[in-house]
VEXDRENMI-66195 format. One record per residue (C-alpha): residue in three letters; x, y, z; residue number from 1. Coordinates in steps of 0.2 Angstrom, whole numbers, m for minus. Each point is the difference from the previous one (the first is absolute). Layout:
BEGIN
REC  drengu     xx     yy     zz  lumfi
REC     ALA      X      Y      Z    NUM
...
// end
This chain:
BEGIN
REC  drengu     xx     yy     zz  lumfi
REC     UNK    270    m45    180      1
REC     UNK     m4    m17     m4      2
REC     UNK    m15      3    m10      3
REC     UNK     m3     15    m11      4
REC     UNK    m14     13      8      5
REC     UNK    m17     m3     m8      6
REC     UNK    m15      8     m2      7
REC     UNK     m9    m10     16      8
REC     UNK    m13    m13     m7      9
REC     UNK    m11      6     16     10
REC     UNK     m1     14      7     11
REC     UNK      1     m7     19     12
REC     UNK     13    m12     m2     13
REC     UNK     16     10     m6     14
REC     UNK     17     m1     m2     15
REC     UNK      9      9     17     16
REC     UNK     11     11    m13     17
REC     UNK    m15      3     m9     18
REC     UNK     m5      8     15     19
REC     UNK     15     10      4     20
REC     UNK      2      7    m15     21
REC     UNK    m18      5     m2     22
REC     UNK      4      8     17     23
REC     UNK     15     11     m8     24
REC     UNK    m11      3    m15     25
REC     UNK    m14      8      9     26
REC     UNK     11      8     15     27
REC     UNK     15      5     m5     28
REC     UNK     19     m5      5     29
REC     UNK      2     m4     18     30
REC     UNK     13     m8      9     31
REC     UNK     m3    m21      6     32
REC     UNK     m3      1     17     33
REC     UNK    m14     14     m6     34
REC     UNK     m6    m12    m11     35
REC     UNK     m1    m15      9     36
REC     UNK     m9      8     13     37
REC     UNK    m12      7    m12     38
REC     UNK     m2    m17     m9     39
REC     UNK      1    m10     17     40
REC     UNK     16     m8     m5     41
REC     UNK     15     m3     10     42
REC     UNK     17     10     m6     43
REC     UNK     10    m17     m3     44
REC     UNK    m16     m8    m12     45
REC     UNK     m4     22     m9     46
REC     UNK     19     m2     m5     47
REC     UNK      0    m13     m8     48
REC     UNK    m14      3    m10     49
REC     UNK      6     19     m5     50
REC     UNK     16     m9     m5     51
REC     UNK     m9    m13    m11     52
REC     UNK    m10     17     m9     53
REC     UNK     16      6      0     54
REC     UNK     10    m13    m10     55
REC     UNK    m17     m3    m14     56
REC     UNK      1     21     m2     57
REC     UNK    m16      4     11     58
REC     UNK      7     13     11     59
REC     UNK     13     10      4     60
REC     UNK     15      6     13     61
REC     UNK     m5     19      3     62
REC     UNK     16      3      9     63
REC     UNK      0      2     20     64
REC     UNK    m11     14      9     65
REC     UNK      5      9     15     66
REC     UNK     m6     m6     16     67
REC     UNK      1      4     19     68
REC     UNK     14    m12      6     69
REC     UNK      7    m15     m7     70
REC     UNK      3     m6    m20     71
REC     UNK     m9      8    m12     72
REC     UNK    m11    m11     m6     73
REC     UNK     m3     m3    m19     74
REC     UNK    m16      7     m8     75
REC     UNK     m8    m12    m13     76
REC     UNK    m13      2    m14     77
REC     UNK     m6     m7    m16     78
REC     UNK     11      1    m16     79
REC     UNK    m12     11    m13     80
REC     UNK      7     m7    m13     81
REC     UNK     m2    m17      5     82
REC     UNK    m19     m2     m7     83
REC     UNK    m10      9    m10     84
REC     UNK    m21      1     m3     85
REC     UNK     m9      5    m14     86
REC     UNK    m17      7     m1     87
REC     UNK    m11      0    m15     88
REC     UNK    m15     14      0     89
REC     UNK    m13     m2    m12     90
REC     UNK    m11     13     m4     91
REC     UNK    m13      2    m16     92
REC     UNK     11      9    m10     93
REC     UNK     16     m2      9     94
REC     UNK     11    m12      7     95
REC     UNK     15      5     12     96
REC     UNK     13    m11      7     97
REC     UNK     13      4     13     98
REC     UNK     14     m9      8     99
REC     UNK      1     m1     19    100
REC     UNK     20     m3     11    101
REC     UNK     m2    m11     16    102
REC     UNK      2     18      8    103
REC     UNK    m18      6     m6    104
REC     UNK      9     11    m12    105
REC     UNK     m9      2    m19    106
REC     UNK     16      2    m10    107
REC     UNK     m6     m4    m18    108
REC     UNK    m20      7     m4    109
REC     UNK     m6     m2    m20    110
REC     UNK    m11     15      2    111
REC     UNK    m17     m4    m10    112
REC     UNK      1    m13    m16    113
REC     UNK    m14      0    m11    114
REC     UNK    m12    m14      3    115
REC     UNK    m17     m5     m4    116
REC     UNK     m9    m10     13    117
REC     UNK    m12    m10     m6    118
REC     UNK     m7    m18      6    119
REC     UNK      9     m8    m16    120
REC     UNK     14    m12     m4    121
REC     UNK      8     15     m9    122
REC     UNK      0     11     15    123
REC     UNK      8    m14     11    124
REC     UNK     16     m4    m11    125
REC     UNK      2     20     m3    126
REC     UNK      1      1     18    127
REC     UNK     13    m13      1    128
REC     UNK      9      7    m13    129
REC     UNK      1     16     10    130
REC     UNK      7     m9     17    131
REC     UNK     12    m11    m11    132
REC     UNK      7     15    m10    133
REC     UNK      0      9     18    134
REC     UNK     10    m14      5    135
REC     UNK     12     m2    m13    136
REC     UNK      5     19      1    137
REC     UNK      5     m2     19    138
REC     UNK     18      2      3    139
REC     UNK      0     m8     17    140
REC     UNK      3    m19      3    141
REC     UNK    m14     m9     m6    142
REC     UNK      1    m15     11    143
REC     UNK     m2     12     14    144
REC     UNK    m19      4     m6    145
REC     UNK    m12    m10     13    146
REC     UNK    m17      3     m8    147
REC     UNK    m12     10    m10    148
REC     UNK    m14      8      8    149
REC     UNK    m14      4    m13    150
REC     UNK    m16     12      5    151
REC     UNK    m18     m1    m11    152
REC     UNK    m15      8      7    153
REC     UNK    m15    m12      4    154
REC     UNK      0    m15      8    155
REC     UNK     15     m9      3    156
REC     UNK      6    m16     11    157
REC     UNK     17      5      7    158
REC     UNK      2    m19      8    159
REC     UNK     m3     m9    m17    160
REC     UNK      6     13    m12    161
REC     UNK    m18      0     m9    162
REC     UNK     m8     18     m8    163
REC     UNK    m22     m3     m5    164
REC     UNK      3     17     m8    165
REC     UNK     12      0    m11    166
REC     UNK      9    m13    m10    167
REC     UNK    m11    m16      7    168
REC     UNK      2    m10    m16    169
REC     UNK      2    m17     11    170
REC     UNK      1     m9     16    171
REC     UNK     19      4      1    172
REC     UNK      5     15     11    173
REC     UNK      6     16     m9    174
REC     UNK     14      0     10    175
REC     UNK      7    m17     m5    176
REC     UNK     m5      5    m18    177
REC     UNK     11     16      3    178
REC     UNK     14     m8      8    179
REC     UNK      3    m14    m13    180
REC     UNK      1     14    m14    181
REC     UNK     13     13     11    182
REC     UNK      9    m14     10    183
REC     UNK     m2      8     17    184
REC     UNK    m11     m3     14    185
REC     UNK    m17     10     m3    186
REC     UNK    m13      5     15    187
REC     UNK    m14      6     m7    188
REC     UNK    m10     15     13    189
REC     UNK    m15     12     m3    190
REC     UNK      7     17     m2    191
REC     UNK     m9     10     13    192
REC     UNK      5     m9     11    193
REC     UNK     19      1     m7    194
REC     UNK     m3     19      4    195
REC     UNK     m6     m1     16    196
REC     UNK     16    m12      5    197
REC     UNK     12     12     m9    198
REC     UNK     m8     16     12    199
REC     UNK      0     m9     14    200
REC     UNK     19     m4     m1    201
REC     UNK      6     16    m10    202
REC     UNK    m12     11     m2    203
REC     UNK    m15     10      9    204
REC     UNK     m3    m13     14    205
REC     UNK      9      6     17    206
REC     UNK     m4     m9     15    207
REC     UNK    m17     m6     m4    208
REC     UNK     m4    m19     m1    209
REC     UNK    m16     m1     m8    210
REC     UNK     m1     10    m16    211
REC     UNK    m12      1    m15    212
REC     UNK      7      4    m17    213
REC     UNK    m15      7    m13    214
REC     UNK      9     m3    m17    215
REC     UNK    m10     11    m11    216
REC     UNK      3     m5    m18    217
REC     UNK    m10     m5    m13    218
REC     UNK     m8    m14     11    219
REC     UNK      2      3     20    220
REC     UNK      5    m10     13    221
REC     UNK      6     m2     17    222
REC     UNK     16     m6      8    223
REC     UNK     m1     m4     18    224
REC     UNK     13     m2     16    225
REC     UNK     m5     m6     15    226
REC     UNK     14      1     15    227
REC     UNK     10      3    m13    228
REC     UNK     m1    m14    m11    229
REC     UNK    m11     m3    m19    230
REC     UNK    m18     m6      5    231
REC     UNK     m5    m12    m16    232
REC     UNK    m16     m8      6    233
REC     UNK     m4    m18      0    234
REC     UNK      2     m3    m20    235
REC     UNK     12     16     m2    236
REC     UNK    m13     10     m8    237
REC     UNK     m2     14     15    238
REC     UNK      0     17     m6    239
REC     UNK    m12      2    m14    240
REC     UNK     m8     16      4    241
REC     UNK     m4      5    m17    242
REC     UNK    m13    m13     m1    243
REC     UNK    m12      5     17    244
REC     UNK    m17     m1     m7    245
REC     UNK     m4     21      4    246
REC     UNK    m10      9    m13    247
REC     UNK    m18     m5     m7    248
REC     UNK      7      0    m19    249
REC     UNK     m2    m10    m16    250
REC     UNK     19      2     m6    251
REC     UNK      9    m16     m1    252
REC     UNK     16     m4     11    253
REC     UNK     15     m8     m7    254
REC     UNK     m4    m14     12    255
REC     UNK    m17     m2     m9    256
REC     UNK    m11      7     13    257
REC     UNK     m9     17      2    258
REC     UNK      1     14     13    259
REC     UNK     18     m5      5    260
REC     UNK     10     16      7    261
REC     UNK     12     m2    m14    262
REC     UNK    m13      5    m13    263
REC     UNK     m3     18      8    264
REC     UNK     19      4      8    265
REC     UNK     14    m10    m12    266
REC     UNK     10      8    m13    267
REC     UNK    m11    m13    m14    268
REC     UNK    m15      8      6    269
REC     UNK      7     19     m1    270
REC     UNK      2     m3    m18    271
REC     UNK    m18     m6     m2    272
REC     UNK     m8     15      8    273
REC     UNK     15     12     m9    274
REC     UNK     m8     m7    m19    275
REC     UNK    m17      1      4    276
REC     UNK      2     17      8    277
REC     UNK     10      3    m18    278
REC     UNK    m15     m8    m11    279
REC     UNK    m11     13     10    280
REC     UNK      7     13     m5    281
REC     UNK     10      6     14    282
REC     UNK     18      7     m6    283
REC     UNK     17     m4      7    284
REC     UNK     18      3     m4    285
REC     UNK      3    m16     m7    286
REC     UNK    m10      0    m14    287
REC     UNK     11     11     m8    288
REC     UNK     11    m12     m2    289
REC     UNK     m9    m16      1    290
REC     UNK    m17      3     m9    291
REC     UNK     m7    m19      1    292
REC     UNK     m6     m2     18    293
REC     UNK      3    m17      0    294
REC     UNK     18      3     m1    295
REC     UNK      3      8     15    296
REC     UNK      8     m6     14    297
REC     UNK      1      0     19    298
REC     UNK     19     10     m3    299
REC     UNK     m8     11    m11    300
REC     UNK    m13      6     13    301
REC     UNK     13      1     13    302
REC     UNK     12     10    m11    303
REC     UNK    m17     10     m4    304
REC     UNK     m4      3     19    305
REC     UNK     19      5      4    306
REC     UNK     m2     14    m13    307
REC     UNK    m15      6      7    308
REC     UNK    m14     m8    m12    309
REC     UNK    m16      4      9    310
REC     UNK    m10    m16     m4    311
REC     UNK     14    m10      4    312
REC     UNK      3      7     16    313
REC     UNK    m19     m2      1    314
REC     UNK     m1    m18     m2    315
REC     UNK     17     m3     12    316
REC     UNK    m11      8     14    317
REC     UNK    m13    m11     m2    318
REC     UNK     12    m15     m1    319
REC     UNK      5      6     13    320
REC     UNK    m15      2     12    321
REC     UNK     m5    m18     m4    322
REC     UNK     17     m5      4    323
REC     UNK     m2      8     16    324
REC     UNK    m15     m7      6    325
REC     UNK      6    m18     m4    326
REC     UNK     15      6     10    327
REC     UNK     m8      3     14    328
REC     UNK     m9    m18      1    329
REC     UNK     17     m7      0    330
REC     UNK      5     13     15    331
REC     UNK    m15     m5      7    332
REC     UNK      5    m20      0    333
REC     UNK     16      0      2    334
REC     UNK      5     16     12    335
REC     UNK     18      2     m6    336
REC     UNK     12      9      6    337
REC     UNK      5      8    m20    338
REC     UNK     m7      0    m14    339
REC     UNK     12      2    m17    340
REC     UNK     m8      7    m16    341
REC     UNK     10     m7    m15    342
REC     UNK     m4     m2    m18    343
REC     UNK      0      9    m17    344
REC     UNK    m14     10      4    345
REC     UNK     10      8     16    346
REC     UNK      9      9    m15    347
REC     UNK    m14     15      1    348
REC     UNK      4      3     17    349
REC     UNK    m13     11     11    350
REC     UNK    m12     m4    m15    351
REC     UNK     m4    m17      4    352
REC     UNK     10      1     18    353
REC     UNK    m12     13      8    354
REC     UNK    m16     m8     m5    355
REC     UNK      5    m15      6    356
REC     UNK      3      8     19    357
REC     UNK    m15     10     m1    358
REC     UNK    m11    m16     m2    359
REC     UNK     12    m12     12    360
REC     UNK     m5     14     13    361
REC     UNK    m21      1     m5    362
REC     UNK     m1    m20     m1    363
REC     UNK     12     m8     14    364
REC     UNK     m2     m1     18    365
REC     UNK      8     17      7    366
REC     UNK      5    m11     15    367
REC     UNK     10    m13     m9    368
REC     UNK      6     13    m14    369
REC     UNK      8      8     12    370
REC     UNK     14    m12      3    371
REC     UNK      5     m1    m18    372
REC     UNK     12     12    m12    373
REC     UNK     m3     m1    m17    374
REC     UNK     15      4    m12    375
REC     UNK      5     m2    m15    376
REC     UNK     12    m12     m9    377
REC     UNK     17      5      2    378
REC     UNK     10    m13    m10    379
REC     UNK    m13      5    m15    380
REC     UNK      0    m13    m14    381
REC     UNK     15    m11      6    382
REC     UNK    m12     m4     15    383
REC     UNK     m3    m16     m8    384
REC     UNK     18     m4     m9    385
REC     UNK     10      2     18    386
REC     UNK    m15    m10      7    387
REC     UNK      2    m15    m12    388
REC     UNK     20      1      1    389
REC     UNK     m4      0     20    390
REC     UNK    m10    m14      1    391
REC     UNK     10    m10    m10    392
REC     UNK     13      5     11    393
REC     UNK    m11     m8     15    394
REC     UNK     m1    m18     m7    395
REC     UNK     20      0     m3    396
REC     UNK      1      5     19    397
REC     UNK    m15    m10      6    398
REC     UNK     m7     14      6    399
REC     UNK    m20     m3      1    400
REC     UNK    m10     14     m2    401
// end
């Protein structure tokens, strides 16, 4: 190969053994004359280019296959070894990062790290810290590392690498700041829609094409596929659920405005209404153990409703119900064909997951409903680290999604 194999500047203008080997990546090994048919490539022009991958380490010589007649042909596929990916999930108290093959294989994952996220300066270089001690550790080839993908909830420009939710100090992109102090490419995405990419290629998605992903954390959110690919929006803002004006209430957003669904349905708001049912008087497990109510976190309750604390369980359920009904709007929009439960808060299972069908089925169209299974996560919280690795693994291969 003349030229080493970029990243393509744009997405419709790409290298032709860019696209072979995103071909391979995506399909499997197959032999040329399978390939060139299925790219629209003559044998003679598919060759050459297998052979170019070939020599720069791209893909591999399967060995022959059996066949009807003839020569067995060679079967060819990408070399796993030959890139790898790393995703970076940051949650509020957690940060996990994962390493990704060429092959969509997560060999190395850091389990959670401690990690403090906050819209400060401090908060930003601990979390470089965290990828470049990540990185340091790694035993593989480091030159072989094409990109960083980084997930923060919010709103964030996946074109021009900016977050308006966290770390916005200045004009420059986070990921440019980022990337100057771990030396590797950095794409910045919002995270639910990290973990809706990482179900639809590894995890609860099947055939279905358009897909909505409730992340159900401490803010919520939606991640949404239309045939099959990320839908954005105009400005790349699409899927703020959590801030549909819905309830006639005076409590305050984090976005600044009232009524938003967030502040009767988000992990935040279960805290709120857990410390003033406290200050009431009602009792719980956790003050055993954590007598100032203001101390008292969104795990704790969980933890609380998995053990069978009664106002927890309470409180969930109502969660639940509002999530429901805000649920069932979307279903009601967007009739999709699976809708994926994900989240934190999907850690009390039937608790929070019961309510939420209950009121899907009271508040959405029966006729629309119908068409669409709800499920839960399956890839659980490395949703959003195989979704980031993946989509950084899309701009290496120019795949567009």
């Amino acid at each position: 190969m003349s030229r080493p194999l970029r990243v393509a500047a744009n997405y419709k203008t790409k290298d032709p053994a860019q696209i072979v080997l995103g071909y391979l990546a995506n399909h499997g090994g197959m032999t040329l004359p399978e390939l060139g048919k299925q790219l629209n490539i003559s044998v003679p022009k598919v060759t050459v280019l297998v052979s170019e991958l070939r020599n720069e380490g791209f893909v591999s010589d399967y060995g022959k296959i059996e066949s009807s007649g003839g020569r067995k042909p060679n079967l060819y596929g990408v070399a796993p070894e030959a890139a790898y990916f790393i995703g970076v999930d940051v949650k509020q108290s957690h940060v996990t990062i994962g390493l990704l093959n060429l092959d969509k294989t997560l060999i190395v994952h850091s389990g959670a790290l401690p990690y403090a996220l906050a819209n400060t300066l401090e908060s930003r270089d601990a979390l470089c810290m965290h990828i470049g001690a990540f990185i340091e550790g790694l035993s593989v080839s480091k030159d072989r590392i094409k990109g960083v993908g980084v997930n923060l909830s919010g709103r964030v420009n996946y074109l021009t690498g900016h977050s308006y939710s966290y770390f916005h100090f200045d004009d420059r992109p986070l990921s440019e700041i980022v990337e100057e102090k771990i030396g590797y490419p950095v794409f910045l995405e919002n995270d639910t829609r990290a973990m809706a990419y990482g179900e639809f290629c590894l995890g609860a998605v099947e055939k279905e094409q358009n897909v909505l992903f409730l992340n159900l954390d401490y803010g919520i959110a939606v991640g949404i596929l239309m045939d099959g690919k990320l839908y954005y929006g105009k400005s790349g803002y699409a899927g703020e659920f959590g801030h549909m004006p819905v309830f006639n209430n005076e409590h305050i957003c984090r976005c600044g405005k009232k009524g938003c669904l967030e502040t009767e349905a988000a992990g935040w708001a279960l805290e709120r209404m857990f410390r003033e049912k406290i200050r009431e008087g009602s009792s719980s497990l956790i003050t055993q153990k954590i007598p100032d109510p203001d101390r008292i976190t969104m795990d704790d309750i969980i933890e609380a409703a998995i053990a069978d604390d009664v106002l927890a369980i309470e409180l969930i359920a109502q969660l639940g119900d509002n999530l429901g009904r805000g649920i069932a709007s979307l279903i009601n929009v967007f009739n999709p064909e699976l809708v994926i439960l994900g989240g934190s808060l999907l850690a009390t299972g039937d608790y929070i997951g019961l309510p939420i069908k209950t009121a899907i089925n009271k508040y959405s169209l029966s006729l629309v409903n119908n068409d669409t299974r709800l499920v839960h996560s399956k890839l659980g919280e490395d949703a959003g680290l195989l979704g980031a690795c993946l989509l950084v693994r899309n701009r290496f291969l120019g795949i567009h999604d």
